[in-house]
DSSP file (Angstrom, degrees, kcal/mol; ACC not computed):
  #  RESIDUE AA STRUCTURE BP1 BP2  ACC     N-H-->O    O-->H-N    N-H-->O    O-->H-N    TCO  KAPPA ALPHA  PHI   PSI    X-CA   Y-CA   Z-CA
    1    1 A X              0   0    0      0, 0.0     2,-0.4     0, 0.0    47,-0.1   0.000 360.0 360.0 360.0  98.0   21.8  -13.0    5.7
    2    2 A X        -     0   0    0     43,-0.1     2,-0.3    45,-0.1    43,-0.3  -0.814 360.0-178.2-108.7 152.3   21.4   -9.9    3.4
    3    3 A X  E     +A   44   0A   0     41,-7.2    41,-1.2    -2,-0.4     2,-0.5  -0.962   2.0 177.7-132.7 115.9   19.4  -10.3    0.5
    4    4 A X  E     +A   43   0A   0     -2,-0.3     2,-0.3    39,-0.2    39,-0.2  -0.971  15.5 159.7-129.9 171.2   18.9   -7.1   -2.1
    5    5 A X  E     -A   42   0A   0     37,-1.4    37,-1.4    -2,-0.5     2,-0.3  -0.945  23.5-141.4-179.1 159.3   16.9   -7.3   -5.4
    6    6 A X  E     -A   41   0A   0     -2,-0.3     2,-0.3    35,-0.2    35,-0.3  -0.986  10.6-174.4-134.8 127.7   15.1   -5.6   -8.0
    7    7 A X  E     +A   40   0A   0     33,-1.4    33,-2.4    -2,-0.3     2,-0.2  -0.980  12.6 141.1 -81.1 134.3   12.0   -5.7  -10.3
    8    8 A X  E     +A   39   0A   0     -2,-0.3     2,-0.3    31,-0.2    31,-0.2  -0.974   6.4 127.7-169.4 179.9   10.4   -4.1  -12.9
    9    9 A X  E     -A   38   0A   0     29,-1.1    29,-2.9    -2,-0.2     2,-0.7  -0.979  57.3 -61.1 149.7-173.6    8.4   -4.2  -16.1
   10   10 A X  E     -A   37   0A   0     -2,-0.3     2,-0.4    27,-0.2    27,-0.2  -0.942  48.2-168.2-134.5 116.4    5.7   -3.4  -18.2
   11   11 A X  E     -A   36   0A   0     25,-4.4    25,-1.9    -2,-0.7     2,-0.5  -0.914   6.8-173.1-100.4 120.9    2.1   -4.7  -16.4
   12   12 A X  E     +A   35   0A   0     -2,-0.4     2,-0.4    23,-0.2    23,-0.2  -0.983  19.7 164.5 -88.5 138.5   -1.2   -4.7  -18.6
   13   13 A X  E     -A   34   0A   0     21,-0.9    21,-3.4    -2,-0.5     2,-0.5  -0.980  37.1-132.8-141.2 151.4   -4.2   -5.5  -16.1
   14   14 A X  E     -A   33   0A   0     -2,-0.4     2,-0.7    19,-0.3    19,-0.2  -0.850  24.1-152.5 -98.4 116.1   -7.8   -5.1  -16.7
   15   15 A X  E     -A   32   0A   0     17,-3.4    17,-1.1    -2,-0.5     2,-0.3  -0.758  15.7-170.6-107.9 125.4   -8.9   -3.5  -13.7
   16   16 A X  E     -A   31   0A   0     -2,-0.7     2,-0.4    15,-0.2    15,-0.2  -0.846  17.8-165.8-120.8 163.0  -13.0   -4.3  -12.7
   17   17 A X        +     0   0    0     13,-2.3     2,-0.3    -2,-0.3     3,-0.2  -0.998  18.7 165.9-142.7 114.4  -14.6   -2.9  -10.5
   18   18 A X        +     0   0    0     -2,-0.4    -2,-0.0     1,-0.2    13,-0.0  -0.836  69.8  16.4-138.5 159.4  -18.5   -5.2   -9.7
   19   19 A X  S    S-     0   0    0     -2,-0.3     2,-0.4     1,-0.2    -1,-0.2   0.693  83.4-172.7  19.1  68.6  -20.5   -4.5   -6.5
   20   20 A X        +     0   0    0     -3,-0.2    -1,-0.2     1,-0.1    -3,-0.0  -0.658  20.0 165.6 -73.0 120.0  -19.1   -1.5   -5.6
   21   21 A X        +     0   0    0     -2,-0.4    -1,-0.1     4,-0.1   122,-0.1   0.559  34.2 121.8-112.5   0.1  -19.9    0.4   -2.2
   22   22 A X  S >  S-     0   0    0    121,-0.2     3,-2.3     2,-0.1     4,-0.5   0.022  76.8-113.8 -45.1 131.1  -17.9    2.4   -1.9
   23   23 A X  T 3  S+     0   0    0    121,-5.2   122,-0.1     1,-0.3     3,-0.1   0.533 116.5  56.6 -75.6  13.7  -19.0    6.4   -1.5
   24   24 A X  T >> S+     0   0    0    120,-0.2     3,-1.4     1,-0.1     4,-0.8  -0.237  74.7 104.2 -83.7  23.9  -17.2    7.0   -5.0
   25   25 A X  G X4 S+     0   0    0     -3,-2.3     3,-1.4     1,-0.3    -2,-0.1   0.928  71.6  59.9 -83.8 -42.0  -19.2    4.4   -7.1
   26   26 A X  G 34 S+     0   0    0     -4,-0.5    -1,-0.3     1,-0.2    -3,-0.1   0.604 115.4  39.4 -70.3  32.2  -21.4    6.8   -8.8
   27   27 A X  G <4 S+     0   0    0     -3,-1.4     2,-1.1     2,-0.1    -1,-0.2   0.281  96.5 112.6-117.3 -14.1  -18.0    8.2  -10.2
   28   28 A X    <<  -     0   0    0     -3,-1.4   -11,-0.1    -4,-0.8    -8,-0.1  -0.431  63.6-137.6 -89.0 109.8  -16.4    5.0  -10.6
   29   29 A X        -     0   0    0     -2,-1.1    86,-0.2    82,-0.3     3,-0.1  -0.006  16.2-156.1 -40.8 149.2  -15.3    3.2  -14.0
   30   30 A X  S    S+     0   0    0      1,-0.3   -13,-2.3   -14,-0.1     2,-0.3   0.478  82.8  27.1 -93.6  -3.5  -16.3   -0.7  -13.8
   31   31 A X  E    S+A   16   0A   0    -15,-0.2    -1,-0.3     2,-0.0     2,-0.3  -0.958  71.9 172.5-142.0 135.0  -14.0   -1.7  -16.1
   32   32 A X  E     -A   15   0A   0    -17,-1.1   -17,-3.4    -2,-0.3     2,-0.4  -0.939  26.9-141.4-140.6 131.9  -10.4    0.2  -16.9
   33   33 A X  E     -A   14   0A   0     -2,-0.3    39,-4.2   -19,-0.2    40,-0.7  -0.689  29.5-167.1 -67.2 117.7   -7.6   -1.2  -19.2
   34   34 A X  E     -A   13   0A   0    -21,-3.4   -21,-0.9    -2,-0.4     2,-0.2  -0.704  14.3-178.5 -98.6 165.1   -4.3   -0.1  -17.1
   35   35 A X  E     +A   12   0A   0    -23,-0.2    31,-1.4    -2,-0.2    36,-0.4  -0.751  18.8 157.8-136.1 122.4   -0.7   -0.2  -18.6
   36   36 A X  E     -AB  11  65A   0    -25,-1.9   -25,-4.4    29,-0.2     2,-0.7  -0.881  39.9-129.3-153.6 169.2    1.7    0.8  -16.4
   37   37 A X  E     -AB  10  64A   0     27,-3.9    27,-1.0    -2,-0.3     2,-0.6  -0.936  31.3-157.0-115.3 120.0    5.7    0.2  -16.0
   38   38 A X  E     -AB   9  63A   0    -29,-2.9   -29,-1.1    -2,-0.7     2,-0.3  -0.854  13.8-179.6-111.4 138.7    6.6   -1.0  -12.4
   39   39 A X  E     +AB   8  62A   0     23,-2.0    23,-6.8    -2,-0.6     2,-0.4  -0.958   6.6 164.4-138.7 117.8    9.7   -0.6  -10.8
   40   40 A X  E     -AB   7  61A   0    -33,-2.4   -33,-1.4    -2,-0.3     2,-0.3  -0.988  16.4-166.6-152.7 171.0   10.9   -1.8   -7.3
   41   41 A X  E     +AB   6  60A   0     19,-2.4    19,-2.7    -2,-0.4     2,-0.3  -0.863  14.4 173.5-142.8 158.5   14.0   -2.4   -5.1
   42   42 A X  E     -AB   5  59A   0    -37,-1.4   -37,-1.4    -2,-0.3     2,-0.3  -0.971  14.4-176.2-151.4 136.2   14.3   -4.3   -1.6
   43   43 A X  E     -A    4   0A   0     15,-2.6     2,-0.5    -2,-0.3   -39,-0.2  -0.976   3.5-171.4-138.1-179.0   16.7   -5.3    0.4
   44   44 A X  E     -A    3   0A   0    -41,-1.2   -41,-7.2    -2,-0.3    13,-0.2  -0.917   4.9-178.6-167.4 124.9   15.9   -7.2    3.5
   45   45 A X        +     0   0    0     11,-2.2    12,-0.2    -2,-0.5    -1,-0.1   0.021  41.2 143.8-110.6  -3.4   19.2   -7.7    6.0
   46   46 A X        -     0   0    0     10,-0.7     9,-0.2     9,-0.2     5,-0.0  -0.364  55.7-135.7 -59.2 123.7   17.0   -9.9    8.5
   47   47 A X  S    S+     0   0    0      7,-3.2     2,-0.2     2,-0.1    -1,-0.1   0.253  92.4   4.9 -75.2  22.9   18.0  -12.7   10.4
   48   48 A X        -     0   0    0    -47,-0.1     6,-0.1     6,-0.1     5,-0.0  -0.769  66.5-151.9-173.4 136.7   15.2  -14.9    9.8
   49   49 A X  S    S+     0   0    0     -2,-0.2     3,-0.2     2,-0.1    -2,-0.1   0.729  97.3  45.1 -81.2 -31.1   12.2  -13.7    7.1
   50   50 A X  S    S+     0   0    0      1,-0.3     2,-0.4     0, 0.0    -2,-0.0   0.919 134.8  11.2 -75.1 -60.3    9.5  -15.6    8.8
   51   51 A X  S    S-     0   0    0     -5,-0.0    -1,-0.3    -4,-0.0     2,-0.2  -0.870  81.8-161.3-136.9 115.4   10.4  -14.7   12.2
   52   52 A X        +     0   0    0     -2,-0.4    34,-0.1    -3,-0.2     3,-0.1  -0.611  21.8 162.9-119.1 148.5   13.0  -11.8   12.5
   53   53 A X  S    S+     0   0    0      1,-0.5     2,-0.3    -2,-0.2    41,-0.2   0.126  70.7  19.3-145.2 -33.3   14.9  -11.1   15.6
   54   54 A X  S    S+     0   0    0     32,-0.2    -7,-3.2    -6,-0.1    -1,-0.5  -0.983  98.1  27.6-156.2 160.0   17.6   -9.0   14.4
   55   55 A X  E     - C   0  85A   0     30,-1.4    30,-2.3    -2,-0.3     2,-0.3  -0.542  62.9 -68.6 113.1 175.1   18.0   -6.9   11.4
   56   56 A X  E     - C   0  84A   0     28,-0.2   -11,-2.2    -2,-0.2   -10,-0.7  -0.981  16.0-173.8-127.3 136.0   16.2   -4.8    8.5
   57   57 A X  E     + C   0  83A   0     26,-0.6    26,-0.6    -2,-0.3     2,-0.3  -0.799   9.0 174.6-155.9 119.1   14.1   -4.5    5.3
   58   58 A X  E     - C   0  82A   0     -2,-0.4   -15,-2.6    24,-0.2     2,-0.4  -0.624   4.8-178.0 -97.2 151.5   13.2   -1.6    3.1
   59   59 A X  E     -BC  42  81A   0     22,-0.9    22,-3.1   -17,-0.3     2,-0.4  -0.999   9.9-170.1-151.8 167.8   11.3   -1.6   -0.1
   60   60 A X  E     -BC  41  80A   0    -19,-2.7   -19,-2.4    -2,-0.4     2,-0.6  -0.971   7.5-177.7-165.9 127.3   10.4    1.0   -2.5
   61   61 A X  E     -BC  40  79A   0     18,-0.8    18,-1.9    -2,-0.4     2,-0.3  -0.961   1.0-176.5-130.6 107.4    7.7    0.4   -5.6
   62   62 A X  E     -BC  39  78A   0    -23,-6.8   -23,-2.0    -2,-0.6     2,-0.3  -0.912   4.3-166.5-113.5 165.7    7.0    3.0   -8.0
   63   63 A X  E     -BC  38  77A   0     14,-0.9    14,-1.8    -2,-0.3     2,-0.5  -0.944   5.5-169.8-130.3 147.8    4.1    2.5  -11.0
   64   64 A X  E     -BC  37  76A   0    -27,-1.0   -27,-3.9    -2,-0.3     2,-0.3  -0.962   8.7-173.7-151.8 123.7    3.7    4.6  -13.8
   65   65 A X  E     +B   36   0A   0     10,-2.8   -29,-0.2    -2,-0.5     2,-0.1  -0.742  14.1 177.5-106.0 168.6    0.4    4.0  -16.0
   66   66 A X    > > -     0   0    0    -31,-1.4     3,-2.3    -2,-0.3     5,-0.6  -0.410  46.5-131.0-174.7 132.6   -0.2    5.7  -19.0
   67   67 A X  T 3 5S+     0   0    0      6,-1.0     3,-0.2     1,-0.4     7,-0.1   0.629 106.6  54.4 -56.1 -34.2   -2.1    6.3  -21.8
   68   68 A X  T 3 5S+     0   0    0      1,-0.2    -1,-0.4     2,-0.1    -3,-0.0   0.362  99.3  65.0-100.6  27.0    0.8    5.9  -24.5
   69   69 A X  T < 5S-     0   0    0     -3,-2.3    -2,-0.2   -34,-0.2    -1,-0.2   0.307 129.2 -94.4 -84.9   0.2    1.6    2.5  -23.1
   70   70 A X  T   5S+     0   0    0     -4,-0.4    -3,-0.2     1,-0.3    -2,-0.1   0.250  87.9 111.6 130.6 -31.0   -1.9    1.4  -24.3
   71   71 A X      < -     0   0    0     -5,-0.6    -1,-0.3   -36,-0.4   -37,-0.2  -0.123  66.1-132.3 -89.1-166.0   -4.1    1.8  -21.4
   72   72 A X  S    S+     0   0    0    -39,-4.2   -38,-0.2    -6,-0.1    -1,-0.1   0.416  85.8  94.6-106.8   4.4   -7.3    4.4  -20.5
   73   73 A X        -     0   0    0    -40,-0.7    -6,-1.0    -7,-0.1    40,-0.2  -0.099  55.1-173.8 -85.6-164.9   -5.6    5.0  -17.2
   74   74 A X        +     0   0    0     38,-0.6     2,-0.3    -8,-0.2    -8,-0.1  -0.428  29.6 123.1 172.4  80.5   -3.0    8.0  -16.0
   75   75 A X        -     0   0    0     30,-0.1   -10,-2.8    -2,-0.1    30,-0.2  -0.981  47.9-142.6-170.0-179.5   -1.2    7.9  -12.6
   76   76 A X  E     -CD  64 104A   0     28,-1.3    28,-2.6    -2,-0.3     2,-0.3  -0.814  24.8-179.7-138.6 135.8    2.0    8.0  -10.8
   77   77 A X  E     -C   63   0A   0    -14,-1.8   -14,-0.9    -2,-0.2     2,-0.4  -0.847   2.5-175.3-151.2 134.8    1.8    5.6   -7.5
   78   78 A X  E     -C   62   0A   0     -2,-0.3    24,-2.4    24,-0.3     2,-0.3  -0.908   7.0-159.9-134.7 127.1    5.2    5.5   -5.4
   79   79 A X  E     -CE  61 101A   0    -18,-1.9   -18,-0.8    -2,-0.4     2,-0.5  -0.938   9.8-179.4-104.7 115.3    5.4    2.8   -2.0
   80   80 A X  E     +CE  60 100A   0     20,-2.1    20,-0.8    -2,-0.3     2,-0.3  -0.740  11.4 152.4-119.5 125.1    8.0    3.2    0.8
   81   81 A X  E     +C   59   0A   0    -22,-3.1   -22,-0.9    -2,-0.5     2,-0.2  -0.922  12.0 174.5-145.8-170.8    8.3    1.0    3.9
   82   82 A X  E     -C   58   0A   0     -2,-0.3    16,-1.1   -24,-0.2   -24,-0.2  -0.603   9.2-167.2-168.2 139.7   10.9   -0.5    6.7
   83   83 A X  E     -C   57   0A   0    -26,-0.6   -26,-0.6    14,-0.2    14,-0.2  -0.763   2.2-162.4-158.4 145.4   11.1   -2.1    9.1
   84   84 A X  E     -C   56   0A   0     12,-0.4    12,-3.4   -28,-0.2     2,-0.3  -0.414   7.5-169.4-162.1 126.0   14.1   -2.9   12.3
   85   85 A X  E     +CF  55  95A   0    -30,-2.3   -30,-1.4    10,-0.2     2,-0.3  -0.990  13.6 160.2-133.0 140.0   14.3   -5.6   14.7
   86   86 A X  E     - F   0  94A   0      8,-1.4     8,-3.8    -2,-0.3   -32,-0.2  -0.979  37.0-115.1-167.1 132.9   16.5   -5.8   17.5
   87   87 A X  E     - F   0  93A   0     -2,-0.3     6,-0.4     6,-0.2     2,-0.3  -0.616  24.9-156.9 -85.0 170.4   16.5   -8.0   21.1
   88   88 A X        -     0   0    0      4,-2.2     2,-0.4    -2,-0.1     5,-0.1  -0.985  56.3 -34.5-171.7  85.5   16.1   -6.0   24.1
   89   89 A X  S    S-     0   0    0     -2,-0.3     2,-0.7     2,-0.1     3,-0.1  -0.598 115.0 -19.4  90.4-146.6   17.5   -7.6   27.6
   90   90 A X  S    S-     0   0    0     -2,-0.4    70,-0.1     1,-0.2    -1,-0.1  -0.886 129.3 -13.0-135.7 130.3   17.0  -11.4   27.6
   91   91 A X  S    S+     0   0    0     -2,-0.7    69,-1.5     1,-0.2     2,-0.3   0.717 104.0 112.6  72.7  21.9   14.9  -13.0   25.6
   92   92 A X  E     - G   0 159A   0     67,-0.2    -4,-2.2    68,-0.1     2,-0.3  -0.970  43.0-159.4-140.3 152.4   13.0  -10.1   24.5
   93   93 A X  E     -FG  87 158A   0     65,-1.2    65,-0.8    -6,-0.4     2,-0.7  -0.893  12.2-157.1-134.6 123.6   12.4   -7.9   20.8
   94   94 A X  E     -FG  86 157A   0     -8,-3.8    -8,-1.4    -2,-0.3     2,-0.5  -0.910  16.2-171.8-114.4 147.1   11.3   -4.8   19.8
   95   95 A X  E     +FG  85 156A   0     61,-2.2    61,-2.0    -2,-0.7   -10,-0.2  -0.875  12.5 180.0-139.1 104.8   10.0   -4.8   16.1
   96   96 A X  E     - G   0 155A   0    -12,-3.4   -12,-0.4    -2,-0.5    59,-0.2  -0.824   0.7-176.0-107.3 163.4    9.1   -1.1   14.1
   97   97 A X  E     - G   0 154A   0     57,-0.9    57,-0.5    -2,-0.2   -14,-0.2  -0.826  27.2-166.0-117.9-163.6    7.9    0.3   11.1
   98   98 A X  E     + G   0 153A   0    -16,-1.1    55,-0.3    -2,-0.2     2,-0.1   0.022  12.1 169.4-152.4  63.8    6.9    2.5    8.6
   99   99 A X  E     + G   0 152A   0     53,-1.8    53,-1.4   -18,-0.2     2,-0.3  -0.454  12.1 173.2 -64.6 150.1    4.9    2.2    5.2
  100  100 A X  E     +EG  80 151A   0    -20,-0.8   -20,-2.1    51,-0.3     2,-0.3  -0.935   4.0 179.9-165.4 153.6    3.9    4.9    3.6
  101  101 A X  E     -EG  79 150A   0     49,-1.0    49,-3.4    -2,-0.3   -22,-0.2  -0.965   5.2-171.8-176.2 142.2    2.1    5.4   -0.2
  102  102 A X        -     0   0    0    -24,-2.4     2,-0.3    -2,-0.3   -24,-0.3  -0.762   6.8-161.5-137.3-178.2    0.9    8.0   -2.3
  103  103 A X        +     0   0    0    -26,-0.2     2,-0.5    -2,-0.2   -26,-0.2  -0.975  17.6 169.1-163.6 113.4   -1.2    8.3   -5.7
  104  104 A X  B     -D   76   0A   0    -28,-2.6   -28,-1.3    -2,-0.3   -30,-0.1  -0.931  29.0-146.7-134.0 178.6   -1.3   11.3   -8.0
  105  105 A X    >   -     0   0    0     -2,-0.5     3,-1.6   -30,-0.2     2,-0.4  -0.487  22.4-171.1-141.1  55.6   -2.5   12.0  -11.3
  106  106 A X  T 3  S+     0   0    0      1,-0.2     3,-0.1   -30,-0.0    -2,-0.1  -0.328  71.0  10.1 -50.4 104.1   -0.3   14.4  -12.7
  107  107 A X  T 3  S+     0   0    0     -2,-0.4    -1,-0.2     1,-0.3     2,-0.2   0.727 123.2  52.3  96.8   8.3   -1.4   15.9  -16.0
  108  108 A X  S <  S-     0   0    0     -3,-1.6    -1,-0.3   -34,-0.0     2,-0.3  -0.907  83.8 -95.9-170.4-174.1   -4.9   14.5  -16.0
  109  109 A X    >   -     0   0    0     -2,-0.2     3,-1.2    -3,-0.1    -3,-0.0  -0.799  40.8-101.4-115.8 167.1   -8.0   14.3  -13.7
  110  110 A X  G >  S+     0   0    0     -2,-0.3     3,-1.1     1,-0.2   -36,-0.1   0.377  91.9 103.8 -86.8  35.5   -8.9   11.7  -11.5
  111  111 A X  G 3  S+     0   0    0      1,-0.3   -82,-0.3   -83,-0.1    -1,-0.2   0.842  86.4  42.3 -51.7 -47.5  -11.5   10.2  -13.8
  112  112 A X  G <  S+     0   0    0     -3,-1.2     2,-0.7   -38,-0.1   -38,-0.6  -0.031  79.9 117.5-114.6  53.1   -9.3    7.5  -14.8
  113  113 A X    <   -     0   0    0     -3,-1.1     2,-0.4   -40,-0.2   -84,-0.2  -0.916  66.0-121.3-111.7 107.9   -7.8    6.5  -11.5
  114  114 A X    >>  -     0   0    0     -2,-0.7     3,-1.8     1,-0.2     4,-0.8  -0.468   3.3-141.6 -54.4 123.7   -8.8    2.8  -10.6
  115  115 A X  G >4 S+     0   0    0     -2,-0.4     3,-0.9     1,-0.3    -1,-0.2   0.847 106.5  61.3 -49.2 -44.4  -10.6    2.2   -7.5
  116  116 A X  G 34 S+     0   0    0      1,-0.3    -1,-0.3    30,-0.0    -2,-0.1   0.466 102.4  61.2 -78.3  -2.2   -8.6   -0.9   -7.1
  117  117 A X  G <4 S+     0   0    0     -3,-1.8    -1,-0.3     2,-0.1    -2,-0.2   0.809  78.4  85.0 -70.3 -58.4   -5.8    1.7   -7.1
  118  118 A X  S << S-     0   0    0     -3,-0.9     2,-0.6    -4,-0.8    30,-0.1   0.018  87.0-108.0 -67.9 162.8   -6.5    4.0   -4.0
  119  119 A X  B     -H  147   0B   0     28,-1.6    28,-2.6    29,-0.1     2,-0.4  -0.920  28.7-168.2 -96.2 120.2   -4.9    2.6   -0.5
  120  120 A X        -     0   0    0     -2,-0.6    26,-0.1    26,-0.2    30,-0.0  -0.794  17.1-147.5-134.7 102.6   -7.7    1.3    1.9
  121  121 A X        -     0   0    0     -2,-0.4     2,-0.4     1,-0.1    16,-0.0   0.113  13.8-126.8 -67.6 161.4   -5.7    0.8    5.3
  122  122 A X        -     0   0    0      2,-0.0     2,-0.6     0, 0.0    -1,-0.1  -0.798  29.8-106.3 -96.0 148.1   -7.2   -2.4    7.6
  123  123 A X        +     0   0    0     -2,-0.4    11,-0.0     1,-0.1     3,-0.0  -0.711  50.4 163.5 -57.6 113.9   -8.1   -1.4   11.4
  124  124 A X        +     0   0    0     -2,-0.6    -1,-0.1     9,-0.0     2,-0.0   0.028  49.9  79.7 -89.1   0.9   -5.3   -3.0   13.4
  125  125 A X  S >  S-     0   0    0      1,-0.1     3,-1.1     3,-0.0     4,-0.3  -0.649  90.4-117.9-104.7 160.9   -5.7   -1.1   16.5
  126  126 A X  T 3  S+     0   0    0      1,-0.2    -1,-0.1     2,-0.2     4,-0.1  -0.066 112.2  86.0 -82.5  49.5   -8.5   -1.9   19.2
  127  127 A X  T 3>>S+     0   0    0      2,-0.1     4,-1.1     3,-0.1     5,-1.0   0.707  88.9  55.5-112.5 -62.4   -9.5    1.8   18.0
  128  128 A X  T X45S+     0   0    0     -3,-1.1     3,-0.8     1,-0.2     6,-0.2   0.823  91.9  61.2 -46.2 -44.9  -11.4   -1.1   15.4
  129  129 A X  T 345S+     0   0    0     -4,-0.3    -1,-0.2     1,-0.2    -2,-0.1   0.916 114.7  44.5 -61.7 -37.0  -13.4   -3.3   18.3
  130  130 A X  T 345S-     0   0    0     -3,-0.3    -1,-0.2     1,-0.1    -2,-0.2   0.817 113.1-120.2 -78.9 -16.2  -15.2    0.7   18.8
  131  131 A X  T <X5S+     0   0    0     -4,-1.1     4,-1.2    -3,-0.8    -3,-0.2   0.740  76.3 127.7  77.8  34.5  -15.7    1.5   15.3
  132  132 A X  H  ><S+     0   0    0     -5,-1.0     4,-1.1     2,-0.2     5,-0.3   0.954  72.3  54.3 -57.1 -84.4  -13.5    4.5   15.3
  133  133 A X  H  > S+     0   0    0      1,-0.2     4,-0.9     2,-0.2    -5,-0.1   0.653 107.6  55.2 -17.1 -60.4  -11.5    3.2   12.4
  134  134 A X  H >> S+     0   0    0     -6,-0.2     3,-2.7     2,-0.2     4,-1.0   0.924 103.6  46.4 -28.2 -94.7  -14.7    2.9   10.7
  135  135 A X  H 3< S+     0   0    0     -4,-1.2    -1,-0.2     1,-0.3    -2,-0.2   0.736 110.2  59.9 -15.7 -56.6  -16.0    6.4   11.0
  136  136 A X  H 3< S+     0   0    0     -4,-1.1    -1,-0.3     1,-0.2    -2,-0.2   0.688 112.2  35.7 -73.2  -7.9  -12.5    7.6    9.9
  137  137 A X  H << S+     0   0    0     -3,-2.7    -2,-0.2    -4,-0.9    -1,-0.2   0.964 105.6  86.7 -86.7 -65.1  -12.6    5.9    6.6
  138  138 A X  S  < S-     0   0    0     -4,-1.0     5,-0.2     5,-0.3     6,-0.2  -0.083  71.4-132.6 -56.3 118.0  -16.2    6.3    6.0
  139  139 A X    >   -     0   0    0      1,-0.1     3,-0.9     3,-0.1    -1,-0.1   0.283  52.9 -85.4 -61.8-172.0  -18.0    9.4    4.3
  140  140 A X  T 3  S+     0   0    0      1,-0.2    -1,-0.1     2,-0.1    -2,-0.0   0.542 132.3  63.7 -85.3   6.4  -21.1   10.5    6.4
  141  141 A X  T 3  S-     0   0    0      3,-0.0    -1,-0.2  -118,-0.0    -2,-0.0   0.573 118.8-109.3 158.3 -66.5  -22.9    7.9    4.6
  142  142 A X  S <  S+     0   0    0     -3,-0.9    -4,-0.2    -7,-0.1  -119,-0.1  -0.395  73.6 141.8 105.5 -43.2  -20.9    5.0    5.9
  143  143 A X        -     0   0    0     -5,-0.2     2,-0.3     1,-0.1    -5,-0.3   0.287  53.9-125.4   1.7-169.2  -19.3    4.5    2.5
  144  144 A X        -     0   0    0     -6,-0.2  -121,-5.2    -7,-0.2  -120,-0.2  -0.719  25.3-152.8-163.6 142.5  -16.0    3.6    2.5
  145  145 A X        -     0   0    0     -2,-0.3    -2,-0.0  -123,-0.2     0, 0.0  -0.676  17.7-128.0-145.6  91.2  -13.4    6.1    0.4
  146  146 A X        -     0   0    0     -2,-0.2     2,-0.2     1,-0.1   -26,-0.2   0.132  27.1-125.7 -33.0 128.5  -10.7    5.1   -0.9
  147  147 A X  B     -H  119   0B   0    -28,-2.6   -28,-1.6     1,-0.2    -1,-0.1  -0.443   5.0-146.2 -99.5 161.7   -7.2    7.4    0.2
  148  148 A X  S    S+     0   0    0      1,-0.2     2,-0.2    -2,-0.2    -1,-0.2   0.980  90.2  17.5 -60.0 -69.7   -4.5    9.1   -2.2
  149  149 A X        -     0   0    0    -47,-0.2     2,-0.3   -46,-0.1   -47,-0.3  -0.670  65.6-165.4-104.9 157.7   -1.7    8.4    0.5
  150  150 A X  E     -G  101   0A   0    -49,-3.4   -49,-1.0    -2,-0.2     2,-0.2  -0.690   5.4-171.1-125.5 174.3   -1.5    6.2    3.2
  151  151 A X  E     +G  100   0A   0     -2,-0.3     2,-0.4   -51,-0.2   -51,-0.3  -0.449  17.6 179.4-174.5 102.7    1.1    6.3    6.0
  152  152 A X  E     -G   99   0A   0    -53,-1.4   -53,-1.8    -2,-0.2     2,-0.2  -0.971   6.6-163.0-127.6 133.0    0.9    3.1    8.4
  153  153 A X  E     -G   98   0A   0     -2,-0.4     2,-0.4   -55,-0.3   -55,-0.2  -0.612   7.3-174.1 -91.1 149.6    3.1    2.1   11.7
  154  154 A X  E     +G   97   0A   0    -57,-0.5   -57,-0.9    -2,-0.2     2,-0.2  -0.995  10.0 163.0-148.6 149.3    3.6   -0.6   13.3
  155  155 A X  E     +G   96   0A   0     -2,-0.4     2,-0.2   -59,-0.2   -59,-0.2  -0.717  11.3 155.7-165.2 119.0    5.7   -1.2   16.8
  156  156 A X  E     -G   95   0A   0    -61,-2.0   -61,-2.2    -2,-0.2     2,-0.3  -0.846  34.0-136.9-126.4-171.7    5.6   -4.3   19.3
  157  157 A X  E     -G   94   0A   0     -2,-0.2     2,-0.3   -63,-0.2   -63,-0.2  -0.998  21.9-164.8-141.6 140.4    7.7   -5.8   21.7
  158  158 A X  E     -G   93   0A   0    -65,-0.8   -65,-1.2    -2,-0.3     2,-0.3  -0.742   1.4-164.2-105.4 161.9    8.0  -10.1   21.8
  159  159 A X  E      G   92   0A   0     -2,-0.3   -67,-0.2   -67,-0.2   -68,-0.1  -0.874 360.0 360.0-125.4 167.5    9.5  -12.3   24.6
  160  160 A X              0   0    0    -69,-1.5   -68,-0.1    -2,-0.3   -69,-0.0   0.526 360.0 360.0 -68.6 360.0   10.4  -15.7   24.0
C-alpha cells in the first residue's frame, strides 16, 4: 500500500505561554500572535500503519512565520524523519529511524521565537529511570531549555 500526500497553508495561532518553568521564562513572551505558511509532504509505503512489518515512511514539514503575514513572530522551522521495517528470519522485525528538526531566526533575534516552538525531546531510554536525560536538558538550575534542533533515533527488533 503506498500512500503520498501533501499539505500546506497559511496558519494564524496565538501562541501562550502560562506557568512557565522553563530556564528561559524571564526572556519569554506570554502571549505571541504567529502567522506562518506551512508546507509538508509524506509518503508512507508501509504495509500496515498501525502495525508495520514491511515497508517505509518519510515526512518533511517546513514553517515559515513572518511578520508581513500579520504576526509579531519571525522564524524558519524545517522537520525531517523516516522510518524502515523489514522481517528478519522467522517471525521476527527490525524497525529504524530518524527524526531530525531545526529552528532559526534568520534576519531577526530570537526575541520573538515562541517557546511552544523550540523542540523539547521526551527521555525514551532507561538513561531516563537515572535522570541522565534530565540533567542533559536542564540548565544548572534544573530548568528545562528548550533546543534549536533536535535529532532523535529510534531502532528495535519484534518477534511475533
Amino acid at each position: 500500500m503506498a500512500a503520498r500526500g501533501g499539505d500546506g497553508g497559511l496558519h494564524v495561532q496565538v501562541m501562550r505561554n502560562k506557568d512557565n518553568e522553563l530556564a528561559t521564562q524571564a526572556t519569554d513572551k506570554t502571549q505571541l500572535n504567529v502567522a506562518s505558511v506551512d508546507f509538508g509532504l509524506t509518503g508512507d509505503h508501509r504495509d500496515n500503519p498501525l502495525r508495520p512489518r514491511n515497508g517505509y515512511r518519510w515526512f518533511t514539514q517546513v514553517e515559515l512565520a513572518a511578520r508581513s503575514l500579520g504576526g509579531a513572530a519571525e522564524y524558519q522551522r524545517l522537520e525531517l524523519g523516516v522510518a524502515y521495517h523489514t522481517p528478519w528470519g522467522e517471525g521476527h522485525w527490525i524497525h529504524v529511524g530518524l527524526a531530525h528538526g531545526v529552528i532559526t531566526t534568520l534576519g531577526t533575534t530570537d526575541a520573538t521565537l515562541p517557546v511552544n516552538k523550540r523542540f523539547y525531546p521526551a527521555a525514551t531510554t532507561a538513561s531516563a529511570a537515572t535522570g541522565m536525560a534530565r540533567r542533559r536538558r536542564a540548565d544548572p538550575t534544573g530548568c528545562f531549555s528548550g533546543r534549536r534542533a533536535t535529532c532523535c533515533s529510534m531502532s528495535s527488533l519484534n518477534r511475533r
